[in-house]
LUMGUDREN-711976 format. One record per atom (N, C-alpha, C, O): residue number from 1; atom name; y, z, x. Coordinates in nm, 4 decimals. Atoms other than C-alpha are relative to their C-alpha. Example, Ala and Ser with C-alpha at 12.3 -4.5 7.8 and 13.67 -1.06 7.14 Angstrom:
+-----+------+----------+----------+----------+
:   n : atom :       yy :       zz :       xx :
+-----+------+----------+----------+----------+
:   1 :    N :  -0.1190 :   0.0000 :   0.0890 :
:   1 :   CA :  -0.4500 :   0.7800 :   1.2300 :
:   1 :    C :   0.1200 :   0.0000 :   0.0900 :
:   1 :    O :   0.1181 :   0.0665 :   0.1936 :
:   2 :    N :  -0.1190 :  -0.0060 :  -0.0820 :
:   2 :   CA :  -0.1060 :   0.7140 :   1.3670 :
:   2 :    C :   0.1090 :   0.0730 :  -0.0770 :
:   2 :    O :   0.2198 :   0.0899 :  -0.0261 :
+-----+------+----------+----------+----------+
END
This chain:
+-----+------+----------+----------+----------+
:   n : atom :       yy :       zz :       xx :
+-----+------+----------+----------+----------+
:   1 :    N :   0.1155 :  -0.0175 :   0.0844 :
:   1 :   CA :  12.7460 :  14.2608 :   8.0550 :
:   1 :    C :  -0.0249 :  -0.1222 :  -0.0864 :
:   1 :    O :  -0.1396 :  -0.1666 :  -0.0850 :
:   2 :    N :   0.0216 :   0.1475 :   0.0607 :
:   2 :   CA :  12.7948 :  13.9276 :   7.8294 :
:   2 :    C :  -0.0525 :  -0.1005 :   0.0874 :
:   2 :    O :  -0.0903 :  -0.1940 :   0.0169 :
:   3 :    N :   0.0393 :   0.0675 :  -0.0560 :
:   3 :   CA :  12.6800 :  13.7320 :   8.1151 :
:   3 :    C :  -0.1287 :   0.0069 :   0.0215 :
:   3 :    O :  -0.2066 :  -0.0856 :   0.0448 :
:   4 :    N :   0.1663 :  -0.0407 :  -0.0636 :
:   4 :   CA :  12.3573 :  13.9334 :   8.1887 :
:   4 :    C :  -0.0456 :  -0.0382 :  -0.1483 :
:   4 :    O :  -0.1610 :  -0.0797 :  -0.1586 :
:   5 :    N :   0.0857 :   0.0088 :   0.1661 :
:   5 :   CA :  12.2872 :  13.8937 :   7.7824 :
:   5 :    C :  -0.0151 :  -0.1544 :  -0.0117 :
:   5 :    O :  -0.1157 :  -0.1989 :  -0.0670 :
:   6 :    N :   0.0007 :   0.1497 :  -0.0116 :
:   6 :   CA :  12.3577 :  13.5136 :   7.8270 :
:   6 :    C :  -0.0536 :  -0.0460 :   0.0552 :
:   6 :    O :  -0.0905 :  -0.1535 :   0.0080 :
:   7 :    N :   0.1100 :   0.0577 :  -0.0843 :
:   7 :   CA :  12.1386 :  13.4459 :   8.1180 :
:   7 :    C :  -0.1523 :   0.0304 :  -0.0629 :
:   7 :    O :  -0.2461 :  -0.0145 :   0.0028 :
:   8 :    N :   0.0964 :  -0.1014 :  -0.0149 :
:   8 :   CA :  11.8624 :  13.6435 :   7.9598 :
:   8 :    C :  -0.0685 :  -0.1293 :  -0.0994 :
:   8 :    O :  -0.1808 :  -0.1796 :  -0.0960 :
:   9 :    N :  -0.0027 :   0.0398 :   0.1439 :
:   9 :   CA :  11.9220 :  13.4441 :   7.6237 :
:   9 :    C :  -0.0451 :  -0.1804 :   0.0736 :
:   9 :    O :  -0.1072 :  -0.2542 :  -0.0029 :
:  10 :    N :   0.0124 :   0.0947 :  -0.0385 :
:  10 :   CA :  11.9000 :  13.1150 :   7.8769 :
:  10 :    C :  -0.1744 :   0.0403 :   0.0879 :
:  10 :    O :  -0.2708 :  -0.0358 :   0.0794 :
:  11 :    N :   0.1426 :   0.0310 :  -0.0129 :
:  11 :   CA :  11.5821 :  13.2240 :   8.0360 :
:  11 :    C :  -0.0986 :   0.0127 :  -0.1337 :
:  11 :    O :  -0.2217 :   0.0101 :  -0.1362 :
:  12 :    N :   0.1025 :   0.0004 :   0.1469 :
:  12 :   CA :  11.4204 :  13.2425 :   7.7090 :
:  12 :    C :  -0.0206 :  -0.1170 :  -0.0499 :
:  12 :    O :  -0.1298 :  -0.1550 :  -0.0922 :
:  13 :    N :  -0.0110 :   0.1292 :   0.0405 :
:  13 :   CA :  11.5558 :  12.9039 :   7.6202 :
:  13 :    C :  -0.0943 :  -0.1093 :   0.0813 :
:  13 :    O :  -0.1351 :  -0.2148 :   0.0328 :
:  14 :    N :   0.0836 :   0.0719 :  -0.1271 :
:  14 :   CA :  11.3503 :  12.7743 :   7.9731 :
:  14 :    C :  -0.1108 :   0.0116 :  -0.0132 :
:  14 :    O :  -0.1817 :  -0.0885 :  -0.0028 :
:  15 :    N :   0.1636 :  -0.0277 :   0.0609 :
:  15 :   CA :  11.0166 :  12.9462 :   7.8697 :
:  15 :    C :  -0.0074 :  -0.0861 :  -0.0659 :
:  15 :    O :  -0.0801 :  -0.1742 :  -0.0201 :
:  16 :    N :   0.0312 :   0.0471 :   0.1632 :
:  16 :   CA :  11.0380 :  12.7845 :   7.5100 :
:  16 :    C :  -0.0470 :  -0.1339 :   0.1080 :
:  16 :    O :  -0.1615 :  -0.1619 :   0.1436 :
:  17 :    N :   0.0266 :   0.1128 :  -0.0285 :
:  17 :   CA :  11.0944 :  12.4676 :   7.6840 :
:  17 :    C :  -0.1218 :  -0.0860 :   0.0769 :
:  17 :    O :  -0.1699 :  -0.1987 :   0.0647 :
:  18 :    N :   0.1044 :   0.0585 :  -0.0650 :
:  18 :   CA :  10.8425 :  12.4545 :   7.9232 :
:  18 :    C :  -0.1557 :   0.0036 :   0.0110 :
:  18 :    O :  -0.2426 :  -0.0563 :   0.0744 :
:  19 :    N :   0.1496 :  -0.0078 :   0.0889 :
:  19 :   CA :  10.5454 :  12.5777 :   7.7409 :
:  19 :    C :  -0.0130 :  -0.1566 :  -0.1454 :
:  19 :    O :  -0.1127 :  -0.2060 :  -0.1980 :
:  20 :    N :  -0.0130 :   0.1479 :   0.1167 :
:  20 :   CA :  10.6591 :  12.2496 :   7.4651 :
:  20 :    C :  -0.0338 :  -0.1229 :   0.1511 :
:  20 :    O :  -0.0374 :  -0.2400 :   0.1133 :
:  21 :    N :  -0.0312 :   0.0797 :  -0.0998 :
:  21 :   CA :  10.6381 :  12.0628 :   7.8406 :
:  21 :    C :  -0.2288 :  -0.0239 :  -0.0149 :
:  21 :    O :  -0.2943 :  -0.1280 :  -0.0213 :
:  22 :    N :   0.0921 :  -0.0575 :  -0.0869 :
:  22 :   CA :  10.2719 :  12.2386 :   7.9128 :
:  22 :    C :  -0.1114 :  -0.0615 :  -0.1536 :
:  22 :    O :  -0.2343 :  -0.0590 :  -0.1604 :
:  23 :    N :   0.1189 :   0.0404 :   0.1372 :
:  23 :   CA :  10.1234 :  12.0962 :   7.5366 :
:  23 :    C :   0.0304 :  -0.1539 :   0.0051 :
:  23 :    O :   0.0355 :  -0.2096 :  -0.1046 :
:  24 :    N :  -0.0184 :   0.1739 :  -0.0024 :
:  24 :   CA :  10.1867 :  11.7157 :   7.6213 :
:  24 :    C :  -0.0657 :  -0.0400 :   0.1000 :
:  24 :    O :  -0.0111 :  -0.0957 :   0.1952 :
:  25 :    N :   0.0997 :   0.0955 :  -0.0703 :
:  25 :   CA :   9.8637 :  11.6081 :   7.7827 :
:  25 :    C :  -0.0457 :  -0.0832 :  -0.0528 :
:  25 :    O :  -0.0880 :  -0.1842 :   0.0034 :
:  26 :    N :   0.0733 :   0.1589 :   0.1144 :
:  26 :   CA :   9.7414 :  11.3876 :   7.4911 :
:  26 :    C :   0.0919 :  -0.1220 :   0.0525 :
:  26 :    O :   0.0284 :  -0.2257 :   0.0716 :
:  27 :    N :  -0.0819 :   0.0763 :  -0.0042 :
:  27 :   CA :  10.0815 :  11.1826 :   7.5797 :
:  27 :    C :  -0.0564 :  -0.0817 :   0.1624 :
:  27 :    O :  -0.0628 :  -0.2045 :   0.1687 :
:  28 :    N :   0.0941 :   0.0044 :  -0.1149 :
:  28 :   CA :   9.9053 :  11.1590 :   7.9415 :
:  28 :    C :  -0.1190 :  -0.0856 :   0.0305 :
:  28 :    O :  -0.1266 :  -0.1576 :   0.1300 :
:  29 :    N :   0.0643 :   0.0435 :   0.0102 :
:  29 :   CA :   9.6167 :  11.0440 :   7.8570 :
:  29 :    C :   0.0622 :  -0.1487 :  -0.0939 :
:  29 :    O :   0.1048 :  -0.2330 :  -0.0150 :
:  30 :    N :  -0.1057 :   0.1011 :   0.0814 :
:  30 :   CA :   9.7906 :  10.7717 :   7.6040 :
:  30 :    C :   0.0548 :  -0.0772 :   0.0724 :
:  30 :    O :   0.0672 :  -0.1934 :   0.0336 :
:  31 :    N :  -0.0604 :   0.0642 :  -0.1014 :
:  31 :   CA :   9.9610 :  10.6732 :   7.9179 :
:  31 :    C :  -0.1411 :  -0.0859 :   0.0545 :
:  31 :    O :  -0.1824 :  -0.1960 :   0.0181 :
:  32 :    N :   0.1329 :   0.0649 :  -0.0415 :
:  32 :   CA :   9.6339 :  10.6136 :   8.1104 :
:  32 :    C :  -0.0702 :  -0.1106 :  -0.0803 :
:  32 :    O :  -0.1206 :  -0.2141 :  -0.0368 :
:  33 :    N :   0.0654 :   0.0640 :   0.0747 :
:  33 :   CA :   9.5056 :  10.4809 :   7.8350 :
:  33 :    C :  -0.0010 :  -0.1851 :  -0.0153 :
:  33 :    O :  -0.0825 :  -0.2772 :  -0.0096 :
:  34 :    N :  -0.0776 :   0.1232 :  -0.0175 :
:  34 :   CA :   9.7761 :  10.2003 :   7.8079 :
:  34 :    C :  -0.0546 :  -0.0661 :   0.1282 :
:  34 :    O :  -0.1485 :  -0.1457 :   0.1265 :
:  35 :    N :   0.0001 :   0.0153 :  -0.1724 :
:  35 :   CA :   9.7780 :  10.1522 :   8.2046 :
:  35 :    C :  -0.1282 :  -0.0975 :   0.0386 :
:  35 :    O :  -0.1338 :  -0.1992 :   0.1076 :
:  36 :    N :   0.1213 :   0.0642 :  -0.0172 :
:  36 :   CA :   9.4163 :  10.0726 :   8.1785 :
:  36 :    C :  -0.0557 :  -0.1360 :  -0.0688 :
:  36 :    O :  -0.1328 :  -0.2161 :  -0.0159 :
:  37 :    N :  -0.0141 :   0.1199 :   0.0502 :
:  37 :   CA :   9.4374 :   9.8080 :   7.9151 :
:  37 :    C :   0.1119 :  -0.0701 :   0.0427 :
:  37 :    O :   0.0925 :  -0.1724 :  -0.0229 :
:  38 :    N :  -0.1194 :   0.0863 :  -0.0579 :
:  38 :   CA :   9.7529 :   9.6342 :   8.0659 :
:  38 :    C :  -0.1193 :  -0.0461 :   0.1042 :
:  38 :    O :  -0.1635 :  -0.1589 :   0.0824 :
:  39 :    N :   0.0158 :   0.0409 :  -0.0843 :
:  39 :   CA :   9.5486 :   9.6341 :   8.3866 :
:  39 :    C :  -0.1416 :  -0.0945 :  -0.0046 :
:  39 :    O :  -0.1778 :  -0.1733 :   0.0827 :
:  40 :    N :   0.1393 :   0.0960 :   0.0969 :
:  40 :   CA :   9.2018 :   9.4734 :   8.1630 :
:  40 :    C :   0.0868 :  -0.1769 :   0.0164 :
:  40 :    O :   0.0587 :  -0.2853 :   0.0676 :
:  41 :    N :  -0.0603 :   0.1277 :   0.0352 :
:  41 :   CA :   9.4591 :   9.2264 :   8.0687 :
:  41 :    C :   0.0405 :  -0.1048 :   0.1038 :
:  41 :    O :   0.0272 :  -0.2265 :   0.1172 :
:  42 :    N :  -0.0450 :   0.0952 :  -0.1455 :
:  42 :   CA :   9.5998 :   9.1273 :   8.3854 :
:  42 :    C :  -0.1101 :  -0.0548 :   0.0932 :
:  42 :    O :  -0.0834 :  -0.1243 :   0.1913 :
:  43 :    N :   0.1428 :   0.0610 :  -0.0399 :
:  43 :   CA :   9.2684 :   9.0335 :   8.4960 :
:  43 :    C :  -0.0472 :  -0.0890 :  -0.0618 :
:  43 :    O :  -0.0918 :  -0.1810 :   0.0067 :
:  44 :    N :   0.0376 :   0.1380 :   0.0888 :
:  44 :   CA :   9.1735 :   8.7952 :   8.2106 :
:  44 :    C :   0.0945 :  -0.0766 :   0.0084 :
:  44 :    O :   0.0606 :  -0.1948 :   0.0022 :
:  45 :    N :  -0.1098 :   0.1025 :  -0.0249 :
:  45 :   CA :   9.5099 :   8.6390 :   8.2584 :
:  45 :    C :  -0.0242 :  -0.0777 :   0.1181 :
:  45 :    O :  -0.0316 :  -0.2005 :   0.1213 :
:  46 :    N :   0.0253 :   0.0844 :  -0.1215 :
:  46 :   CA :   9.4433 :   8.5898 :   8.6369 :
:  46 :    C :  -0.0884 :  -0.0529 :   0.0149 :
:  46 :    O :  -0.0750 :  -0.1525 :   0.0860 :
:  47 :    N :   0.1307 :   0.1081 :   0.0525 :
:  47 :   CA :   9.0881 :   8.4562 :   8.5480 :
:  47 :    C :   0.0458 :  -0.1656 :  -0.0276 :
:  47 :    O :   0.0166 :  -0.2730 :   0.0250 :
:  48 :    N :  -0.0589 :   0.1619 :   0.0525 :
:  48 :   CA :   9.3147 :   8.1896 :   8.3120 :
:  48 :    C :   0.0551 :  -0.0574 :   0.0740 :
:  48 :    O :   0.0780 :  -0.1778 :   0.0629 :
:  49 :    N :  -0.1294 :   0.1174 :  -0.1227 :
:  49 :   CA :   9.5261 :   8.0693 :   8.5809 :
:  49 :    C :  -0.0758 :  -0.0077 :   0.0985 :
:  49 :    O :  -0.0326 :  -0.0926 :   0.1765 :
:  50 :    N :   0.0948 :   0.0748 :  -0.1265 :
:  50 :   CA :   9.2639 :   8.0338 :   8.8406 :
:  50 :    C :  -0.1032 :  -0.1284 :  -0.0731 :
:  50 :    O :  -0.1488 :  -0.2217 :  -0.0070 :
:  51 :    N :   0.0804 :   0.0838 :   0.0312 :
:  51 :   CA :   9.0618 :   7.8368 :   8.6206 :
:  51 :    C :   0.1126 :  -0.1199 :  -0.0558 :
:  51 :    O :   0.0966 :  -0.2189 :   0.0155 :
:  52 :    N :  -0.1103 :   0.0884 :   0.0004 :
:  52 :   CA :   9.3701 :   7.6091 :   8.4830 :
:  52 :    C :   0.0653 :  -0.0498 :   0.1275 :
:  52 :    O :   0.1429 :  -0.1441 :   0.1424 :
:  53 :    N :  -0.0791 :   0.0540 :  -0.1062 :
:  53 :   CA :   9.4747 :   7.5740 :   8.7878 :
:  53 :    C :  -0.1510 :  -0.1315 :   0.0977 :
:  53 :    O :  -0.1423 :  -0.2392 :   0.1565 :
:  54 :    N :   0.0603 :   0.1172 :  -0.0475 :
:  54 :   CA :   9.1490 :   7.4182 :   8.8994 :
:  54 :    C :  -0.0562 :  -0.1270 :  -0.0638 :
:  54 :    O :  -0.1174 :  -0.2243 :  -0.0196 :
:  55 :    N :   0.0191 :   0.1112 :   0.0986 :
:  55 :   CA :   9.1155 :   7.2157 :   8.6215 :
:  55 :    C :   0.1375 :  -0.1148 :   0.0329 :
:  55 :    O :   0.1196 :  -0.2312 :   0.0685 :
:  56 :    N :  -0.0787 :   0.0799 :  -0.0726 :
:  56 :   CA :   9.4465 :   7.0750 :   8.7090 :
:  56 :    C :   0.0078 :  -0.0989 :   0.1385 :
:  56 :    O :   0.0424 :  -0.2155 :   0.1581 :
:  57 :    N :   0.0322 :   0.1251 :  -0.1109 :
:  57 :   CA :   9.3638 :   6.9775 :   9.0559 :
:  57 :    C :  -0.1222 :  -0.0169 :  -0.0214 :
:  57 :    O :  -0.1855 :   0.0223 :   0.0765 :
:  58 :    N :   0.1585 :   0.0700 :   0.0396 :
:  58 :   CA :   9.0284 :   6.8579 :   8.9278 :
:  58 :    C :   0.0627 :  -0.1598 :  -0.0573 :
:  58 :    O :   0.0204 :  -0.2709 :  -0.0255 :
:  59 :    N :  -0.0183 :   0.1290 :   0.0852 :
:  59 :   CA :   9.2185 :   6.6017 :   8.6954 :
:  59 :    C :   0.1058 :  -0.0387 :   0.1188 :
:  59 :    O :   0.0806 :  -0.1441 :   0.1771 :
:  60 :    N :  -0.0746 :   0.1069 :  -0.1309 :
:  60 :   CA :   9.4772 :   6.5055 :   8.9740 :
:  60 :    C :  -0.0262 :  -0.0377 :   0.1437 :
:  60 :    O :   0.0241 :  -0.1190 :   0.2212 :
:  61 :    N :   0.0989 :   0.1243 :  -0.1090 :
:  61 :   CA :   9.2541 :   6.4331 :   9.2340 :
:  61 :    C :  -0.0604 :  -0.1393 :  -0.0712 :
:  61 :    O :  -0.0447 :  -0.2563 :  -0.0363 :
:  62 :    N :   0.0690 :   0.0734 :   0.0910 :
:  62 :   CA :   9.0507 :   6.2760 :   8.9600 :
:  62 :    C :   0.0748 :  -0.1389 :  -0.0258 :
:  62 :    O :   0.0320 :  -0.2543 :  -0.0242 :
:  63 :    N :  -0.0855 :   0.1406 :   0.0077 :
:  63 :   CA :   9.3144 :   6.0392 :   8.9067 :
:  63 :    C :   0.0754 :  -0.1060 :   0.0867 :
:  63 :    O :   0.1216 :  -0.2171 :   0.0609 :
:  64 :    N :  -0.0276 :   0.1023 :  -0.0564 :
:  64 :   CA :   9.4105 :   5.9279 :   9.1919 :
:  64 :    C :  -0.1171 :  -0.0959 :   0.1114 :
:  64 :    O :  -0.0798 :  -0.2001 :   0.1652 :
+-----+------+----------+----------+----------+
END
């Protein structure tokens, strides 16, 4: 009988937990959110290095 009162007492503990699981969509979105500015960024970066890079071989053709 202490075992059946202990499992009972552990599915209760599993509910709690996974209704605290089932209220963390803001964190979700927050994610996305990030994800989407990282991936803004990594685009203006690769902009800078295509254009540095042809500025570079612009000036070392240029020079020789």
């Amino acid at each position: 009988m202490g075992k059946a009162h202990f499992a009972s007492s552990d599915a209760g503990q599993r509910s709690d937990s996974s209704s605290v699981h089932d209220d963390d969509d803001g964190w979700d979105a927050e994610v996305s959110a990030e994800t989407e500015s990282l991936l803004e960024e990594n685009a203006r970066l690769r902009a800078l290095v295509v254009q540095l890079s042809r500025l570079v071989l612009k000036n070392v053709v240029g020079q020789k």
